[in-house]
N, C-alpha and C positions, 0 to 999 in steps of 0.2 A: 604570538603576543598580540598582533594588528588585531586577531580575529576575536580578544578579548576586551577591545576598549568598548568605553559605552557607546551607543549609537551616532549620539553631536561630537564625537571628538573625529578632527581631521587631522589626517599627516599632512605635514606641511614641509616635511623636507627628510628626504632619505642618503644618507651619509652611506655611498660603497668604497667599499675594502677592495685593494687586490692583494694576491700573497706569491710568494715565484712558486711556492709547493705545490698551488692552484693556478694551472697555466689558463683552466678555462676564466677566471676572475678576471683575467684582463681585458678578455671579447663581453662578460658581462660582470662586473662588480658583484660581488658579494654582497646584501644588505644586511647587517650587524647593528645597525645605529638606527636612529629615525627621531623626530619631533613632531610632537601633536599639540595642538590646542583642543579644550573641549569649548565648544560653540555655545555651551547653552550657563557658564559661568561666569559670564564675563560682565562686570559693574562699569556703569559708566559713572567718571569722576569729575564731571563739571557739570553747568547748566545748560549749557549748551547740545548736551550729548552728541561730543565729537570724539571725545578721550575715554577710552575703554578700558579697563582695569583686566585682566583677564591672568591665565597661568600657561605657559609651556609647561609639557612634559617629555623629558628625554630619557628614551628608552634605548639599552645595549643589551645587547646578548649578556648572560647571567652573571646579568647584574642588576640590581636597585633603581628604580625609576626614580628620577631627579625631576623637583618642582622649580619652577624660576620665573618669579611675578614680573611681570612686562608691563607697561602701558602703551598703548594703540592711539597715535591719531588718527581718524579714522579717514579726515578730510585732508591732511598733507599727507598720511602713508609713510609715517615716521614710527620708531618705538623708541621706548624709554626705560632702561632697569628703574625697580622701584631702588633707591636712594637709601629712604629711611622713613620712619611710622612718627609723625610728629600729631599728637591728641587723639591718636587713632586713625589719622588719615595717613595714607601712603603719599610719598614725596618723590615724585620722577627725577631722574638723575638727567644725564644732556639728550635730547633727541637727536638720531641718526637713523640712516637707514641701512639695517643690516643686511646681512645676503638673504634670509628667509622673510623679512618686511614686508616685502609684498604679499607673499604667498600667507601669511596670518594677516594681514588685514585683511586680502580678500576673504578669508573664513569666519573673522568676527566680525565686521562691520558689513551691517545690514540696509 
């Protein structure tokens, strides 16, 4: 699947499995899961361009890739789920800094 995304999209975080039927999983995890950002979609939404609008994408084995709009500070290194779409602007909900925060702001903020 990695070897199918377009060129700008980064993993930015790889979720391993162990299972007991897979005694070798434990000395190296399985990779089943992963999150990417693509690098070259991402809006920024103030004037200042510090807040970047952009999309995860989470990928599992055969299953359905899931989209999930985020906003980036790009200068605190916080993110934001978007909230909700008020006149066509997206509305960030609280900023936090998740477990993968770091590792997508370093791929989107330039």
């Amino acid at each position: 699947t990695r070897s199918l995304l377009p060129k700008n999209t980064v993993v930015v975080a790889e979720i391993g499995e162990t299972a007991f039927y897979k005694p070798w999983s434990y000395i190296k995890p399985q990779v089943l899961k992963f999150v990417a950002v693509d690098t070259d979609k991402g809006l920024f939404a103030d004037d200042g361009k510090t807040v970047l609008q952009t999309n995860l994408y989470f990928f599992e084995r055969r299953m359905s890739a899931n989209t999930w709009p985020v906003f980036i500070d790009c200068k605190k290194r916080l993110q934001a789920n978007v909230k909700s779409v008020e006149n066509g602007v997206p509305v960030p909900d609280s900023w936090n800094k998740g477990q993968y925060t770091g590792q997508i702001a370093q791929a989107v903020c330039r």
